[in-house]
C-alpha positions in Angstrom: 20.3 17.9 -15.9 18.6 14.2 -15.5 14.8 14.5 -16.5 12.6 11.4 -16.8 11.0 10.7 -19.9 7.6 10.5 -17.7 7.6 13.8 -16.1 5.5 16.4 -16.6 7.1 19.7 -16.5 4.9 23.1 -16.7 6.8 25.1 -19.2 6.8 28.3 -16.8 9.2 26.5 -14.1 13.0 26.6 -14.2 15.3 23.7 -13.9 18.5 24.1 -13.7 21.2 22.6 -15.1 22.2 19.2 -12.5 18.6 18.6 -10.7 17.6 15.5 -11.0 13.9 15.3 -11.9 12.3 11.2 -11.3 9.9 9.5 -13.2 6.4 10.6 -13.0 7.0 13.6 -11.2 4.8 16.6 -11.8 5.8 20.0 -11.6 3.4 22.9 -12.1 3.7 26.3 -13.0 6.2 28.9 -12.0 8.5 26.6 -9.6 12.6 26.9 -9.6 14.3 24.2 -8.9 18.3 24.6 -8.4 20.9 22.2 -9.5 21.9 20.3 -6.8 18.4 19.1 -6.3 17.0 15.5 -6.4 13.3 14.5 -6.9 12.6 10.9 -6.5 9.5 9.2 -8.1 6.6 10.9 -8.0 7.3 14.0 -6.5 4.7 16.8 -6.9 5.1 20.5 -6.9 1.9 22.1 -7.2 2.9 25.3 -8.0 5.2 28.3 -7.2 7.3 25.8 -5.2 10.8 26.7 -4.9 13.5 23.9 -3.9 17.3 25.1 -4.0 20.8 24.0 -2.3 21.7 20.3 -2.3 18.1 19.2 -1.6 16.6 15.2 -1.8 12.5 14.9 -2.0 11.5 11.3 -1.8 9.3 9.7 -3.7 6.1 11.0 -4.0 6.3 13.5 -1.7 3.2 16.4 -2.6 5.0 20.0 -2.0 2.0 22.9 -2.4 2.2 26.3 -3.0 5.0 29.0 -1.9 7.1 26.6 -0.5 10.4 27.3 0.1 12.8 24.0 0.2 16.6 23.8 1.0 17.5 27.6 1.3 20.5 28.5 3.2 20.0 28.7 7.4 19.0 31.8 9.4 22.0 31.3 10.8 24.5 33.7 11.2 27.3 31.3 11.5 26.5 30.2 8.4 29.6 31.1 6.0 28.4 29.0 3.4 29.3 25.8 3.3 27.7 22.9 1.0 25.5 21.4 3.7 22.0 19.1 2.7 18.1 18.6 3.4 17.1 15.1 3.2 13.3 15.3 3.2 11.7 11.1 3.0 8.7 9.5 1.2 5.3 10.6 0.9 5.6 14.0 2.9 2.7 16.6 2.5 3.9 19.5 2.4 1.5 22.5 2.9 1.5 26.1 2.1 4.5 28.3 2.6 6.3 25.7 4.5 10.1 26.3 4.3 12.7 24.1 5.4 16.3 24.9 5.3 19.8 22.8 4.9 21.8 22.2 7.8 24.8 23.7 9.3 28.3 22.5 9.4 28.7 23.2 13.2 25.5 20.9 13.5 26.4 17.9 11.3 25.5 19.3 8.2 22.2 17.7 7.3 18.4 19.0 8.1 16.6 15.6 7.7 13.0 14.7 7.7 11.2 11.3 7.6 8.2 9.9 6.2 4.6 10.5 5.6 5.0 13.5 7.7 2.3 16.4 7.7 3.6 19.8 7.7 0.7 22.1 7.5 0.5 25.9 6.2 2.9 28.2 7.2 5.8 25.6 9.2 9.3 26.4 9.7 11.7 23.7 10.0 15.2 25.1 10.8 19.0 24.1 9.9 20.3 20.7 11.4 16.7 19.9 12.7 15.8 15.6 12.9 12.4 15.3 12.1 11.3 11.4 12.4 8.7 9.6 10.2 4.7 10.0 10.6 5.3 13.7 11.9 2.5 16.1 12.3 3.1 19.8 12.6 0.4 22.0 12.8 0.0 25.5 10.9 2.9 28.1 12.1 4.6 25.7 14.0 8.1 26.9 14.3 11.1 24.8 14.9 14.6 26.0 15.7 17.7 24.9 14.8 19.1 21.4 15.9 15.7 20.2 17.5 14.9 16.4 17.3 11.5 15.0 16.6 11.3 11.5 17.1 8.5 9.5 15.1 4.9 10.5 15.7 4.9 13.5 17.2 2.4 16.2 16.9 2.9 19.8 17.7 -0.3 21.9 17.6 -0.8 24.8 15.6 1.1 28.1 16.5 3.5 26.2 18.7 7.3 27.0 18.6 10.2 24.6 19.7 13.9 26.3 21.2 16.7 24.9 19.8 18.4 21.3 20.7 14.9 20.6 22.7 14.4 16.9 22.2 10.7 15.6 21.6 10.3 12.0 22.5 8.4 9.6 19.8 4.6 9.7 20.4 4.3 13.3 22.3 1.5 15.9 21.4 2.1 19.4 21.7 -1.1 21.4 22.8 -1.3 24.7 20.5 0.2 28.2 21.1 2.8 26.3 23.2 6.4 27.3 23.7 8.5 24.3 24.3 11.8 25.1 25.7 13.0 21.8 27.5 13.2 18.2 26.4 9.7 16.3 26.2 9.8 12.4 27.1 8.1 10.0 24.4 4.4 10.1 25.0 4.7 12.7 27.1 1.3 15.3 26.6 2.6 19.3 26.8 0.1 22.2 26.8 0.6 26.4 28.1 2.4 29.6 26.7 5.0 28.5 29.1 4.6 24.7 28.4 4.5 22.0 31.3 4.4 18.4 31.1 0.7 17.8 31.7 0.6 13.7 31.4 0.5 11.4 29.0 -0.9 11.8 25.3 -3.6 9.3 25.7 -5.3 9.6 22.6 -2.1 8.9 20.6 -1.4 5.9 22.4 -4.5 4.3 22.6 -5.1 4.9 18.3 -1.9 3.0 18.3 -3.4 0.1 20.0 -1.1 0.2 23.5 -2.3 -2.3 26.2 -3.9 -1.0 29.1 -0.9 -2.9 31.2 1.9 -0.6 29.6 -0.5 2.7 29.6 -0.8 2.1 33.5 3.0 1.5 33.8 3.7 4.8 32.0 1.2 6.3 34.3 3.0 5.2 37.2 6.6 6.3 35.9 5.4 9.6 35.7 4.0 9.8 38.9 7.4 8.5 40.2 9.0 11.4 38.1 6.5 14.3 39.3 7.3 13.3 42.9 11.5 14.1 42.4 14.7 14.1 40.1 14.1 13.2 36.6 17.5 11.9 36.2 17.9 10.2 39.4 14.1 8.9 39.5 14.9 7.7 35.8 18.6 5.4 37.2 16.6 4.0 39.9 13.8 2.6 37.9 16.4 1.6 35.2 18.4 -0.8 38.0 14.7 -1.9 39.2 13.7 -3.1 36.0 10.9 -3.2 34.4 9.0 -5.6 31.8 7.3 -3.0 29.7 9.0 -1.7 26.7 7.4 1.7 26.4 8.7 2.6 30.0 12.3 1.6 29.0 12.1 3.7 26.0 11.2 6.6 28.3 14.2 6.1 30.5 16.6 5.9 27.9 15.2 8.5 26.8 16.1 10.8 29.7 19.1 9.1 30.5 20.5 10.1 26.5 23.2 12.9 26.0 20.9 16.1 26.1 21.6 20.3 26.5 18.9 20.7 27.9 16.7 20.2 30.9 13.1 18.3 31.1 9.9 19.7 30.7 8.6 18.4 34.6 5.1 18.0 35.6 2.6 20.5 37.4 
């Protein structure tokens, strides 16, 4: 056991022997932490936080209440194998969040970015790719092996199937059930969710030029009116001199399970 002369340690918790504790973490009362875990700088666990398996926090990540970190997958295949969770810098994590180490049928690692949100009550499952600037709402719920690329919200009471690909910069509408890949900027909203247009907001907070936002509006036209795939070759060997519509079409064209979330 590795614990920095500047952390502050409440004496109720349990660390085990092996975690690694950082400097100038702070870790209040009544948490467990197992030892095969790794806090960087910083790292605070506000109170009856509990991080087990091989688990890495980065630095100055805030973990609240009854959160559960780096238990084993709801997985049946799961035969317990040493698999990880990787979790970046400067993550909030809210109340009874849990998030859960990965698989070794699905490469092993559950990995999330940074400065991510991850309000009350979020499930992030085994083998799941969370990118960096990440906002999930409360009771989101994300199966195993789904990918979230960076900036993408998913309202409150969502849920995610497994292997569904969201592209960088979509919003989820709440009580959504996403079961299909969503392309990057891509705006998805009912029980049953569709692809309802493009997540303005999100992409004009990020400063996009009115040229490219009219270019994406025009490639999803093109997509509503036939074959994602095929639409998606045919505007690759066009070309095209905005960047955001080439990240969506390499997007579709990448290796996927599943199929697309289409438009109404």
């Amino acid at each position: 056991m590795t614990i920095a002369e500047s952390a502050r340690i409440h004496p109720s918790s349990v660390i085990e022997p092996g975690a690694v504790i950082g400097p100038d973490c702070h870790i209040g009362p009544f948490c467990i932490i197992g030892p095969n875990v790794r806090l960087g700088r910083g790292v605070q666990l506000k109170s009856h936080v509990v991080v087990q398996g091989d688990t890495e926090i980065g630095d100055e990540t805030v973990v609240f209440p009854f959160s559960c970190l780096g238990e084993v997958p709801q997985d049946l295949k799961y035969r317990g194998e040493r698999t990880r969770l990787i979790i970046g810098r400067r993550n909030r994590i809210r109340e009874h969040v849990t998030m859960n180490t990965g698989t070794e049928g699905g490469g092993g690692i559950t990995r999330v970015g940074d400065d991510g949100l991850f309000m009350a009550g979020c499930h992030v499952a085994h083998d799941c790719q969370i990118g960096s600037r990440v906002i999930l709402v409360n009771n989101v719920a994300l199966a195993g092996h789904c990918v979230l690329e960076d900036e993408v919200i998913v309202g409150g009471l969502s849920g995610v199937h497994q292997f569904v690909r969201i592209g960088r910069g979509a919003m989820i509408g709440a009580l959504s059930m996403v079961t299909a890949d969503v392309i990057p900027y891509g705006l998805v909203q009912a029980p049953r969710a569709v692809l309802d247009g493009l997540n303005l907001v999100g992409l004009k907070r990020r400063g996009v030029a009115r040229a490219e936002i009219a270019a994406l509006r025009d490639l999803l036209d093109a997509l509503s009116r036939g074959n994602f795939r095929e639409t998606a070759r045919a505007r690759v060997e066009a070309g095209s001199d905005h960047a955001l519509v080439r990240e969506v079409l390499d997007f579709i064209l990448g290796p996927t399970d599943r199929s697309f979330l289409t438009p109404r």
